[in-house]
PDB file of N, CA, C and O in Angstrom:
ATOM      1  N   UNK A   1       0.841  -1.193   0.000  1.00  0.00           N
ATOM      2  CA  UNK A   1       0.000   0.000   0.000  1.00  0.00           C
ATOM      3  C   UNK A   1       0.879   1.248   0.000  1.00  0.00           C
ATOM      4  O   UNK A   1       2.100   1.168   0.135  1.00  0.00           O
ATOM      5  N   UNK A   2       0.171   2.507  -0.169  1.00  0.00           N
ATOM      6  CA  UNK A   2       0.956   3.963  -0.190  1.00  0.00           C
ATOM      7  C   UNK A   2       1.613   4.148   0.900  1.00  0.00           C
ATOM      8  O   UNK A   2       0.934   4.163   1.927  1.00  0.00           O
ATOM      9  N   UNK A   3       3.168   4.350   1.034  1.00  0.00           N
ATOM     10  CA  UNK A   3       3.723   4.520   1.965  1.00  0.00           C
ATOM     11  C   UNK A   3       4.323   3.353   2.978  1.00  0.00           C
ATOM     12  O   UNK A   3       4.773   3.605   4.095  1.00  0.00           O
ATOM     13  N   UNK A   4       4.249   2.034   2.392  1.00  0.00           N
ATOM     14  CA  UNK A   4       4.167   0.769   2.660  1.00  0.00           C
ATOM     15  C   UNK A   4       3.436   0.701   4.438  1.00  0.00           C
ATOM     16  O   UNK A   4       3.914   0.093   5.395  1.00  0.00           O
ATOM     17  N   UNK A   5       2.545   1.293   4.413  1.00  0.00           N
ATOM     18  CA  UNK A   5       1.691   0.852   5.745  1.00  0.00           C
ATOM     19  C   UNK A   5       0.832  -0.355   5.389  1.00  0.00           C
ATOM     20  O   UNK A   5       0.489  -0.623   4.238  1.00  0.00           O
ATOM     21  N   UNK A   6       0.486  -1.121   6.567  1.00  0.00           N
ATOM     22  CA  UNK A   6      -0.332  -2.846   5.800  1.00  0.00           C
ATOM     23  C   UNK A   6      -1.491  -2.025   6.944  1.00  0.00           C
ATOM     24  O   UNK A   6      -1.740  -0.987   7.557  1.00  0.00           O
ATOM     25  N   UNK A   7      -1.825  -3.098   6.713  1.00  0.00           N
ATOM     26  CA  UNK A   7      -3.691  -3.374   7.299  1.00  0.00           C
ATOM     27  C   UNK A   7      -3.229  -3.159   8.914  1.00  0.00           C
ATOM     28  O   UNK A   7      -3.539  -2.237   9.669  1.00  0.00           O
ATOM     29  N   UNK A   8      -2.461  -4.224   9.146  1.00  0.00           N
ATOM     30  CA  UNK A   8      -2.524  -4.311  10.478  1.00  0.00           C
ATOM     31  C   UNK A   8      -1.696  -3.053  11.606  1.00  0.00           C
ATOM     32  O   UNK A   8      -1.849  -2.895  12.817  1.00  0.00           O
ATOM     33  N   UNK A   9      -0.845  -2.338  10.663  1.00  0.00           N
ATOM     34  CA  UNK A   9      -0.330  -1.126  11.474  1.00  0.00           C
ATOM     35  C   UNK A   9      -1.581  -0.087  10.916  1.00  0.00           C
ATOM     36  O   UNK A   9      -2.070   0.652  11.770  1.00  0.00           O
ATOM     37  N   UNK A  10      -1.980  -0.026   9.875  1.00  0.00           N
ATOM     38  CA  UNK A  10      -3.196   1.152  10.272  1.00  0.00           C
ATOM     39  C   UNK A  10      -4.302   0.657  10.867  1.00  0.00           C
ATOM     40  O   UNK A  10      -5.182   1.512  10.968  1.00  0.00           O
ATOM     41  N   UNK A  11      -4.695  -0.811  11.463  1.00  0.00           N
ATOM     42  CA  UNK A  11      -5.607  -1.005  12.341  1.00  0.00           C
ATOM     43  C   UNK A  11      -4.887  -0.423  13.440  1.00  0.00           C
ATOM     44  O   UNK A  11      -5.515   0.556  13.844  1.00  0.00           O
ATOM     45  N   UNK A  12      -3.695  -0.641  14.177  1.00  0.00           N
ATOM     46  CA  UNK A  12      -3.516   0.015  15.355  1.00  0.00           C
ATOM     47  C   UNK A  12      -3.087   1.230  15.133  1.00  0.00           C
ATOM     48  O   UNK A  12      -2.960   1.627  16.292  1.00  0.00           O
ATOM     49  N   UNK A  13      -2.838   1.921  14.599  1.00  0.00           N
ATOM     50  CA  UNK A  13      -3.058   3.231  14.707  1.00  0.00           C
ATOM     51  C   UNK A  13      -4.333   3.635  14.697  1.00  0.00           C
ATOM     52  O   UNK A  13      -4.496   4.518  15.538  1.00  0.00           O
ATOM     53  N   UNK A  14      -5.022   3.447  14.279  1.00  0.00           N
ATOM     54  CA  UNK A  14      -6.593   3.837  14.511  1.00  0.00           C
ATOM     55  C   UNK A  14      -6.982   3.310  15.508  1.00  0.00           C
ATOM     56  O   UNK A  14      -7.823   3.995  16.090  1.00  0.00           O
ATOM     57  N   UNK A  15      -6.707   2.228  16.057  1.00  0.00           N
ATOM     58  CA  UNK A  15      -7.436   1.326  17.630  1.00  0.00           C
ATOM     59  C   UNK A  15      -6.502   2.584  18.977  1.00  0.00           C
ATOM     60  O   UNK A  15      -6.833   2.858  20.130  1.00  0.00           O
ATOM     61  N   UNK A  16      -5.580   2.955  18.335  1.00  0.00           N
ATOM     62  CA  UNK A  16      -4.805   3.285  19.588  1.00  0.00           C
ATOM     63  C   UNK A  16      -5.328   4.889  19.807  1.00  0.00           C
ATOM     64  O   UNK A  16      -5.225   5.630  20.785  1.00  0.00           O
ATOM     65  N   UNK A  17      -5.886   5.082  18.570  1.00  0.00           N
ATOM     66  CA  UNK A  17      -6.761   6.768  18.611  1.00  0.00           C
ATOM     67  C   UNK A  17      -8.518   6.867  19.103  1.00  0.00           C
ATOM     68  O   UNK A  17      -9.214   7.781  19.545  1.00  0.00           O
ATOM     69  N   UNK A  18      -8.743   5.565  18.792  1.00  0.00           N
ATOM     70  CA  UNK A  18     -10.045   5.629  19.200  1.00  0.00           C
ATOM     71  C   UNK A  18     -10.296   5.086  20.624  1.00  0.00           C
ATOM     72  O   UNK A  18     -11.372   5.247  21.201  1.00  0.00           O
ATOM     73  N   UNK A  19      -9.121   4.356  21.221  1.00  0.00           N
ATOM     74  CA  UNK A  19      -9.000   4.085  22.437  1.00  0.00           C
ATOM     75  C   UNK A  19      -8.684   5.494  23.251  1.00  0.00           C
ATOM     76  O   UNK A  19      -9.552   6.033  23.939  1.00  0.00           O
ATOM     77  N   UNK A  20      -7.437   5.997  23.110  1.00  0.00           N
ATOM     78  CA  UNK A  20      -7.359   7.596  23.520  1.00  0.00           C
ATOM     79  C   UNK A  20      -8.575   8.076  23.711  1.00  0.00           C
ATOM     80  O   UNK A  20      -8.793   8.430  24.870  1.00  0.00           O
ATOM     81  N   UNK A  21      -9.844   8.266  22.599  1.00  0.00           N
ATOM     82  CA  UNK A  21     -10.899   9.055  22.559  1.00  0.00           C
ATOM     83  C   UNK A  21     -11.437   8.357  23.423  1.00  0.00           C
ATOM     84  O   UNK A  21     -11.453   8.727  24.597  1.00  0.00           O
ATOM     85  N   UNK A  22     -12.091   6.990  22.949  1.00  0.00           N
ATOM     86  CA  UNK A  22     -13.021   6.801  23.926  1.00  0.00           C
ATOM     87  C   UNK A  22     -12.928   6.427  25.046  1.00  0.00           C
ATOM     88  O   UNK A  22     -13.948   6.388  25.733  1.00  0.00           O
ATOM     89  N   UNK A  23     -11.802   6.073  25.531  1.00  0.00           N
ATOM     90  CA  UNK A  23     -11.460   5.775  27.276  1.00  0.00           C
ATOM     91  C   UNK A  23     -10.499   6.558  27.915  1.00  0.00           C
ATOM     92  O   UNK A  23     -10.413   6.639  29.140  1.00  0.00           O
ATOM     93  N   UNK A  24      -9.835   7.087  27.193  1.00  0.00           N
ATOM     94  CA  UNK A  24      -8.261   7.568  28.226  1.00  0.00           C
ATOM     95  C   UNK A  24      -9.059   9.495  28.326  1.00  0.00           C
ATOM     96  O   UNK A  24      -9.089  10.008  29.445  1.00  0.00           O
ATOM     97  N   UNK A  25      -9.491  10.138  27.366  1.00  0.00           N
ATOM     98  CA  UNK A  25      -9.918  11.282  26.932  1.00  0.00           C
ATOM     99  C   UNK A  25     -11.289  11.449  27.762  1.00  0.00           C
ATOM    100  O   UNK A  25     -11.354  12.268  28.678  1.00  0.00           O
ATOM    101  N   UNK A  26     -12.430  10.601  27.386  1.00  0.00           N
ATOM    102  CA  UNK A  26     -13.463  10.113  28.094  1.00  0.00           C
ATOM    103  C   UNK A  26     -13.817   9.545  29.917  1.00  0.00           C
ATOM    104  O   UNK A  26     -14.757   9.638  30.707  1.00  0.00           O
ATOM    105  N   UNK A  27     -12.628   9.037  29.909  1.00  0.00           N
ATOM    106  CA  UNK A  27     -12.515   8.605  31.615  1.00  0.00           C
ATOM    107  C   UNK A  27     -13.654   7.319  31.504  1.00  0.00           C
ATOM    108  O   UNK A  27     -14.228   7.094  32.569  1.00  0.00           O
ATOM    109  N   UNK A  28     -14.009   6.537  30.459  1.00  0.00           N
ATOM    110  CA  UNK A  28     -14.639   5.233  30.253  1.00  0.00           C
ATOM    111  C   UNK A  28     -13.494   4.057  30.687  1.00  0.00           C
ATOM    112  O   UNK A  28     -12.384   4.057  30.155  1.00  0.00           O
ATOM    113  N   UNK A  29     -13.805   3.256  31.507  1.00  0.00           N
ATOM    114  CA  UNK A  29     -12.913   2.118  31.710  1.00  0.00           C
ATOM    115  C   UNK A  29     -13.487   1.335  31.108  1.00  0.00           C
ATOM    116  O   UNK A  29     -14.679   1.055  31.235  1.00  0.00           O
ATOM    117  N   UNK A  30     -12.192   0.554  29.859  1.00  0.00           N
ATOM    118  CA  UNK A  30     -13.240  -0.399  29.124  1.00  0.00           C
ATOM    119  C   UNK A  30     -13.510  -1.709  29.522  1.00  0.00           C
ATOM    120  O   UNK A  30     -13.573  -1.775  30.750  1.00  0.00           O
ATOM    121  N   UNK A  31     -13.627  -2.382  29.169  1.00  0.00           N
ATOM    122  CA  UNK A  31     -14.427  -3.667  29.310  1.00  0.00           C
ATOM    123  C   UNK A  31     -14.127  -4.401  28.304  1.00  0.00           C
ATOM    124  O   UNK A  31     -14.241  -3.884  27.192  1.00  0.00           O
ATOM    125  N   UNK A  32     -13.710  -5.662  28.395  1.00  0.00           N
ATOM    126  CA  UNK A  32     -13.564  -6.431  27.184  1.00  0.00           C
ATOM    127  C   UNK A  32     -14.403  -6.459  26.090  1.00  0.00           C
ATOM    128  O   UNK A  32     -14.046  -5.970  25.018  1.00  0.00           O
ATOM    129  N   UNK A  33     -15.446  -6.963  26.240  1.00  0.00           N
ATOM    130  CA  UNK A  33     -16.831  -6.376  25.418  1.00  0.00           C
ATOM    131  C   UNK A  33     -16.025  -4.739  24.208  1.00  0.00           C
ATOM    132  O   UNK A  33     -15.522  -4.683  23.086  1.00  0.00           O
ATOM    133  N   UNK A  34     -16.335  -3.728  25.296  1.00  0.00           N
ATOM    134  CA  UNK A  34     -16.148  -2.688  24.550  1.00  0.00           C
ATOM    135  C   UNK A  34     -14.381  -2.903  23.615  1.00  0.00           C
ATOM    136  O   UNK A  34     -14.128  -2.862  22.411  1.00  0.00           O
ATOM    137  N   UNK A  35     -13.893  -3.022  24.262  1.00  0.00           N
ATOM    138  CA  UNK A  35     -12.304  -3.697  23.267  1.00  0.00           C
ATOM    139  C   UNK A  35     -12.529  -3.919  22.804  1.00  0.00           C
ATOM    140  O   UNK A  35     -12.484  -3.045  21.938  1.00  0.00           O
ATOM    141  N   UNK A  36     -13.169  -5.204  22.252  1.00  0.00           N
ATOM    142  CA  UNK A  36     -13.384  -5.874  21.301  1.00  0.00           C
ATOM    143  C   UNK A  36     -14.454  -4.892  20.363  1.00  0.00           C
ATOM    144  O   UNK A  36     -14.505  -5.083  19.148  1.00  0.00           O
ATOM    145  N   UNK A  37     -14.929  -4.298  20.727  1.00  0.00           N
ATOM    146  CA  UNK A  37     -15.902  -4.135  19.800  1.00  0.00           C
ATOM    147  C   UNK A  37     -14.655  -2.255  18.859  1.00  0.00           C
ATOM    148  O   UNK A  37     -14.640  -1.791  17.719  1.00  0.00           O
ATOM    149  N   UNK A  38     -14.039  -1.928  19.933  1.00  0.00           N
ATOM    150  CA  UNK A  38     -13.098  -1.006  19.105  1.00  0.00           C
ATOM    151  C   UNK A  38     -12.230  -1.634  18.265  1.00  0.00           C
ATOM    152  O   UNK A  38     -11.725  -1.108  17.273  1.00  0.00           O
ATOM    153  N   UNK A  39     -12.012  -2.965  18.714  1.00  0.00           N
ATOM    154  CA  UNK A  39     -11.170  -3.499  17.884  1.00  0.00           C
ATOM    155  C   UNK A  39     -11.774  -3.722  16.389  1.00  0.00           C
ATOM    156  O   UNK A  39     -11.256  -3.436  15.310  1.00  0.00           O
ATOM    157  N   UNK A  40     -12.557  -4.095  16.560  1.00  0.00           N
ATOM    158  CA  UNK A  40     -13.724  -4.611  14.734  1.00  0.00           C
ATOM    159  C   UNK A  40     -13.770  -3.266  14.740  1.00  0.00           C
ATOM    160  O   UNK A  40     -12.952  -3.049  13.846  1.00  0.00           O
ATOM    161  N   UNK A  41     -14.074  -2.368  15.042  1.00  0.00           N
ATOM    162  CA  UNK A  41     -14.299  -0.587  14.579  1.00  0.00           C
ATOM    163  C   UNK A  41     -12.858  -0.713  14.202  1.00  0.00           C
ATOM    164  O   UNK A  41     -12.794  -0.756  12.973  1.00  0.00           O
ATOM    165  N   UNK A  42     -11.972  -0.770  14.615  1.00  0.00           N
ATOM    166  CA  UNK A  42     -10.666  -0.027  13.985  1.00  0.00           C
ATOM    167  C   UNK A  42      -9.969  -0.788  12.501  1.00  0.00           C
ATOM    168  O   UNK A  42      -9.309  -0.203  11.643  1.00  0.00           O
ATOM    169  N   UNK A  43     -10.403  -2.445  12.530  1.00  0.00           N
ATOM    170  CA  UNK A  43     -10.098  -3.206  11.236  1.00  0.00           C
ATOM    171  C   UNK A  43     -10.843  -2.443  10.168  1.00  0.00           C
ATOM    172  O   UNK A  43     -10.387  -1.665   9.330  1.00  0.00           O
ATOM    173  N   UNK A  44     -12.184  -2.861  10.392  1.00  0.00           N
ATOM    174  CA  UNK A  44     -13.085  -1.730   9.137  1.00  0.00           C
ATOM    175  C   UNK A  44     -13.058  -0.306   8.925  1.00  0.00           C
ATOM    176  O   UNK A  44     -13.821   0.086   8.042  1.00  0.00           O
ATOM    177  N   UNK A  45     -12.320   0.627   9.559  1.00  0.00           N
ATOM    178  CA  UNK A  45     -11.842   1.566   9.317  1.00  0.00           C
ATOM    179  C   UNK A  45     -10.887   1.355   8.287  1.00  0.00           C
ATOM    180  O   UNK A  45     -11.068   1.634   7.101  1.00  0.00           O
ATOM    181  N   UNK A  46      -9.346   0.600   9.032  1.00  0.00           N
ATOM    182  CA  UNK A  46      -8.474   0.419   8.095  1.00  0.00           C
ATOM    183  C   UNK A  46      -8.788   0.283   7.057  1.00  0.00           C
ATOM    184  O   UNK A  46      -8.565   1.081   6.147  1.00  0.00           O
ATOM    185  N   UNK A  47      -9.490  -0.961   6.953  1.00  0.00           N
ATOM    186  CA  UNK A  47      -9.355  -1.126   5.517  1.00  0.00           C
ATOM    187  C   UNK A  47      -9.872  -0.547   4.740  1.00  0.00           C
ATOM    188  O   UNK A  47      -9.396  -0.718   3.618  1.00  0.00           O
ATOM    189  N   UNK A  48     -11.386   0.678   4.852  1.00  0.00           N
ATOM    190  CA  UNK A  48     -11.559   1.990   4.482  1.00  0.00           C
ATOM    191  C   UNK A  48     -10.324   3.064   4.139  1.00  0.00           C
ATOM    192  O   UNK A  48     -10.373   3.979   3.317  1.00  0.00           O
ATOM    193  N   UNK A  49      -9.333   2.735   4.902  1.00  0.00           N
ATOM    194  CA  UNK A  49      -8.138   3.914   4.648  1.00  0.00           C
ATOM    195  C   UNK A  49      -7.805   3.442   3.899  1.00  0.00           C
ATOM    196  O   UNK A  49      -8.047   4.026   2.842  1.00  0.00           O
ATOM    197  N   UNK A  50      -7.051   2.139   3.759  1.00  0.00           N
ATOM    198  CA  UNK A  50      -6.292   1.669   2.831  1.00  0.00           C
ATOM    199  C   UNK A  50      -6.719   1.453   1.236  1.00  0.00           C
ATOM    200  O   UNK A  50      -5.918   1.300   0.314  1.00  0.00           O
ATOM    201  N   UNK A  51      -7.762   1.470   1.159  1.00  0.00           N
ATOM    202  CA  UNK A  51      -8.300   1.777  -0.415  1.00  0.00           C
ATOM    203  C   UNK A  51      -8.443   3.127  -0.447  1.00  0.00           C
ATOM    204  O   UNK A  51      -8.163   3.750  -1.471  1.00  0.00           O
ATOM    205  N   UNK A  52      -8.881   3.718   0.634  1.00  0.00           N
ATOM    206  CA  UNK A  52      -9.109   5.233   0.275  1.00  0.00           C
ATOM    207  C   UNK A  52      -7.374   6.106  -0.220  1.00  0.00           C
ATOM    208  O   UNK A  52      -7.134   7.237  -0.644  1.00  0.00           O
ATOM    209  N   UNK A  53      -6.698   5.207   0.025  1.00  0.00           N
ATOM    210  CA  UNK A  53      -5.158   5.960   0.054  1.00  0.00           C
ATOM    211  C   UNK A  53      -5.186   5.430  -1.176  1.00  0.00           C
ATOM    212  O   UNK A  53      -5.272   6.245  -2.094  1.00  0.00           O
ATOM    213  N   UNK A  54      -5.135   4.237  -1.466  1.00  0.00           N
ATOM    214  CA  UNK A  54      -4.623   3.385  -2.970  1.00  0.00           C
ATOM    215  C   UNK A  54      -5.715   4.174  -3.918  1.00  0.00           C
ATOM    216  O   UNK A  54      -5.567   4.266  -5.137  1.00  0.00           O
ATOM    217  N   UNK A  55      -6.714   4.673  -3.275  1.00  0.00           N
ATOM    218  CA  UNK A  55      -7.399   5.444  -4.927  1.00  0.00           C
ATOM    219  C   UNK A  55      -6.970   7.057  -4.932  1.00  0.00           C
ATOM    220  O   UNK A  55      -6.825   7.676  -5.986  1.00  0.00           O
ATOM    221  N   UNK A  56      -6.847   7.458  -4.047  1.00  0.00           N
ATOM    222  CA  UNK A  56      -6.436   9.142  -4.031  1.00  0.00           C
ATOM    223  C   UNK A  56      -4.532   9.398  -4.584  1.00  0.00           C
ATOM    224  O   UNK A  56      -3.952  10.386  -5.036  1.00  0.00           O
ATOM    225  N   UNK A  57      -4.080   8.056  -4.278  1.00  0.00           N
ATOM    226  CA  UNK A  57      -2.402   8.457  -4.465  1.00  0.00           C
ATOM    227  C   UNK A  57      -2.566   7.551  -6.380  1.00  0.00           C
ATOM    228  O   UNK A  57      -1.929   8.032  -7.317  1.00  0.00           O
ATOM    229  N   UNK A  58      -3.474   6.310  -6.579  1.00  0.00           N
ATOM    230  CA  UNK A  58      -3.328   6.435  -7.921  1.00  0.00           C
ATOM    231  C   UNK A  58      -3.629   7.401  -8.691  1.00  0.00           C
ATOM    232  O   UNK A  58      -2.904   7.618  -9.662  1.00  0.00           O
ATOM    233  N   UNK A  59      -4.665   8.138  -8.464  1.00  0.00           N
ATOM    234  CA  UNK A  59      -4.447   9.234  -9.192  1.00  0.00           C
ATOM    235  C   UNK A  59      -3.363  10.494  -9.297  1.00  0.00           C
ATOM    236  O   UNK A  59      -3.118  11.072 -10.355  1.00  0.00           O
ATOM    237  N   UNK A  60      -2.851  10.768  -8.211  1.00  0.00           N
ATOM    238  CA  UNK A  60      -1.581  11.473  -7.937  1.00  0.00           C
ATOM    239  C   UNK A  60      -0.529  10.618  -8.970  1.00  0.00           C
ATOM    240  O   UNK A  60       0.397  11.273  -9.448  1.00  0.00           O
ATOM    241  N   UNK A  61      -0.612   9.555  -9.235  1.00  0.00           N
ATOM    242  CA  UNK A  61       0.319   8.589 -10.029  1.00  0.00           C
ATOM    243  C   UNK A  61      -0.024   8.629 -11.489  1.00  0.00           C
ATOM    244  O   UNK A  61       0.805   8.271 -12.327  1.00  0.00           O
ATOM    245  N   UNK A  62      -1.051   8.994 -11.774  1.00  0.00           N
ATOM    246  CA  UNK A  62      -1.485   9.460 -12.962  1.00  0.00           C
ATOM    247  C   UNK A  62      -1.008  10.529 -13.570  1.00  0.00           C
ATOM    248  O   UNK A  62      -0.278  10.544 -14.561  1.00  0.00           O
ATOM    249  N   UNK A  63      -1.444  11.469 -12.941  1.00  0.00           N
ATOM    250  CA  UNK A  63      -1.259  13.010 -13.062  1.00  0.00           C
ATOM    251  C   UNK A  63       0.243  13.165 -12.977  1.00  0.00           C
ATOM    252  O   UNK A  63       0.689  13.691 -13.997  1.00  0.00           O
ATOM    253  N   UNK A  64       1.271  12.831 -11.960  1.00  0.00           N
ATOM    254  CA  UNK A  64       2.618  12.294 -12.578  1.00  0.00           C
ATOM    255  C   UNK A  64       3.143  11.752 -13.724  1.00  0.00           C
ATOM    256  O   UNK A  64       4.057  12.383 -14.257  1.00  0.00           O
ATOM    257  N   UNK A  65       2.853  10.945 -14.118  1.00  0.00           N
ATOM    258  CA  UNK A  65       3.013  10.569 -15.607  1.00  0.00           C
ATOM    259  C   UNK A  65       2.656  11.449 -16.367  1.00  0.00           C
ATOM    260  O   UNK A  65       3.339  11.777 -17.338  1.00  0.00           O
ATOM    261  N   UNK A  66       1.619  11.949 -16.094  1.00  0.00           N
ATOM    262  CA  UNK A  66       1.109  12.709 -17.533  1.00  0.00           C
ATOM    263  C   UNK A  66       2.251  14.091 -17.746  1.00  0.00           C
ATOM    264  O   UNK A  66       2.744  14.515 -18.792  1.00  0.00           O
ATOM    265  N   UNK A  67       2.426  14.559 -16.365  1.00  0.00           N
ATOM    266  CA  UNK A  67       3.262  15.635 -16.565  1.00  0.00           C
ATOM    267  C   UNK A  67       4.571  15.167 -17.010  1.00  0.00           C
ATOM    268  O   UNK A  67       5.170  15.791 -17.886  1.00  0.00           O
ATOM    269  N   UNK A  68       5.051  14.140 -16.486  1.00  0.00           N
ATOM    270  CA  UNK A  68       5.932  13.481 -17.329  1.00  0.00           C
ATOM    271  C   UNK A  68       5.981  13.479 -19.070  1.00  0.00           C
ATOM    272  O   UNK A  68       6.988  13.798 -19.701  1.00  0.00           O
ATOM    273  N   UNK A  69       5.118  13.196 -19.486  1.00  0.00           N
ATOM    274  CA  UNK A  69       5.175  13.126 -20.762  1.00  0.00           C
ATOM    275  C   UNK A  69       4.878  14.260 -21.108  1.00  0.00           C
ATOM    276  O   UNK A  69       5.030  14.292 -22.330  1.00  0.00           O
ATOM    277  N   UNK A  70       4.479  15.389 -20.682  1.00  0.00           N
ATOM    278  CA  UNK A  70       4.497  16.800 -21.038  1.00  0.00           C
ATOM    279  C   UNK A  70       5.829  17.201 -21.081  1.00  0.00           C
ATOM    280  O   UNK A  70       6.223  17.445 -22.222  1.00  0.00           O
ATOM    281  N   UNK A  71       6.563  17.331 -20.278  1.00  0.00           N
ATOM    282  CA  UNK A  71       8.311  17.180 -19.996  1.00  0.00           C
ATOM    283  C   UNK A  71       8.530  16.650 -21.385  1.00  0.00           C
ATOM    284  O   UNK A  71       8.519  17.481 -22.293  1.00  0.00           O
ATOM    285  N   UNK A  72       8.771  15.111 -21.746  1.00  0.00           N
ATOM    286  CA  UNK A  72       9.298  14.369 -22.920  1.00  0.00           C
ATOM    287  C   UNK A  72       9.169  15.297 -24.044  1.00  0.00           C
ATOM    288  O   UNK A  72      10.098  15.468 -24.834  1.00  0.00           O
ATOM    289  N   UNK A  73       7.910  15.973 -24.151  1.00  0.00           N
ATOM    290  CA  UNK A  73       7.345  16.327 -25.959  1.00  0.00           C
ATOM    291  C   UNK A  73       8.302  17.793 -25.706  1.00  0.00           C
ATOM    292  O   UNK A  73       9.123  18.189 -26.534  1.00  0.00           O
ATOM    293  N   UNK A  74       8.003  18.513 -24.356  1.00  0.00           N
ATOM    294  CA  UNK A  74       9.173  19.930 -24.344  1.00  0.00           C
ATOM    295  C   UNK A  74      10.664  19.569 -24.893  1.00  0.00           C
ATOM    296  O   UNK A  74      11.351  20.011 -25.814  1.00  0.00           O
ATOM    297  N   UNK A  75      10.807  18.785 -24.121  1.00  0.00           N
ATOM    298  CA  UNK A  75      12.066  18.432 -24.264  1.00  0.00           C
ATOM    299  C   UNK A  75      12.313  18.056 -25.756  1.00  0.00           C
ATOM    300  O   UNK A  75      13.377  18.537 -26.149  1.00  0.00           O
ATOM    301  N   UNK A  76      11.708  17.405 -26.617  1.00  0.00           N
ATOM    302  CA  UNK A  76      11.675  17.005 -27.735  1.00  0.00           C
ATOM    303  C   UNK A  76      12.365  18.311 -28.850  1.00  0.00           C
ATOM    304  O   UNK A  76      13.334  18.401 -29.605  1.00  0.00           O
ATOM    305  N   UNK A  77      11.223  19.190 -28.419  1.00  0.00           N
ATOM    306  CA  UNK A  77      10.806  20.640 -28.715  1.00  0.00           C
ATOM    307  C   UNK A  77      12.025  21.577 -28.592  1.00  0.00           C
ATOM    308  O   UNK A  77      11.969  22.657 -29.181  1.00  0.00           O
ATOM    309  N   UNK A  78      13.205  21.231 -27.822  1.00  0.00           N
ATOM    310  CA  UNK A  78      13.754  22.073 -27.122  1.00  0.00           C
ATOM    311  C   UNK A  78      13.085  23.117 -26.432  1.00  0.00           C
ATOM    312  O   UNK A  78      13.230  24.258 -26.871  1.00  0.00           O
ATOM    313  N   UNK A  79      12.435  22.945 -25.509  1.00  0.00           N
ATOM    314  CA  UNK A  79      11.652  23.674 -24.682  1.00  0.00           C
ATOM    315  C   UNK A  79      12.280  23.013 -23.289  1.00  0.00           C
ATOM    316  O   UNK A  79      12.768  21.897 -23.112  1.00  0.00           O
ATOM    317  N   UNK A  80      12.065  24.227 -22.276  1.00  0.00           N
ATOM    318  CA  UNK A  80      12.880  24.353 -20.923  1.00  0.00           C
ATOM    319  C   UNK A  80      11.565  23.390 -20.373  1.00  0.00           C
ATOM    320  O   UNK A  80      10.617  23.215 -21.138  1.00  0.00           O
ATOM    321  N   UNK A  81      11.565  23.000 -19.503  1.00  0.00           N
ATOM    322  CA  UNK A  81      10.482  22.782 -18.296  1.00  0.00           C
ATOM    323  C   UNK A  81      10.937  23.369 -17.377  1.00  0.00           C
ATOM    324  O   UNK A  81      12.139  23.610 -17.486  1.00  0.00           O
ATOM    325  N   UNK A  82      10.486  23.688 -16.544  1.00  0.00           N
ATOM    326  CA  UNK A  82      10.826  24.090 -14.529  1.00  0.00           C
ATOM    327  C   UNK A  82       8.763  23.785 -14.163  1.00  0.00           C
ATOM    328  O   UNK A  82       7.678  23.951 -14.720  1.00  0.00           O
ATOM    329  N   UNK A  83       9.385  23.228 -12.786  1.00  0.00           N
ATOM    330  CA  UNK A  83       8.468  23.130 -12.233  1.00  0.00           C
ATOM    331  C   UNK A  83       7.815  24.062 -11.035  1.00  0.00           C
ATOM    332  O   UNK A  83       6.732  23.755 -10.535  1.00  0.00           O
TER     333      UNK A  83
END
């Protein structure tokens, strides 16, 4: 994935933010029950991020190329680029 983060480090980064919020921030002592249930909240998040990153940075990967090949035809041209 973008930035080589996997599933399972952006599940805990998100478990370890929504824990902050809802117990340490909150003053909630959790309960296994509730763990668990941040825990399934923080997988289905992830994996919400992790496509949401793989579709917002392919396009950034697009739009790279393309300017790329804008570059090639200048260059062709003898034309300067600067970015």
């Amino acid at each position: 994935s973008v930035y080589g983060v996997t599933l399972i480090g952006a599940r805990g980064q998100i478990q370890a933010r929504l824990m902050e919020k809802l117990f340490v921030e909150a003053g909630v002592i959790p309960t296994p029950d509730l763990e668990s249930k941040v825990y399934w909240a923080s997988m289905y998040l992830a994996k919400l991020t992790i496509v949401s990153l793989g579709k917002v940075f392919s396009r950034a990967r697009e739009i790279m190329d393309w300017l790329g090949q804008c570059a090639n035809i200048a260059s062709r041209h003898n034309q300067a680029m600067s970015w």
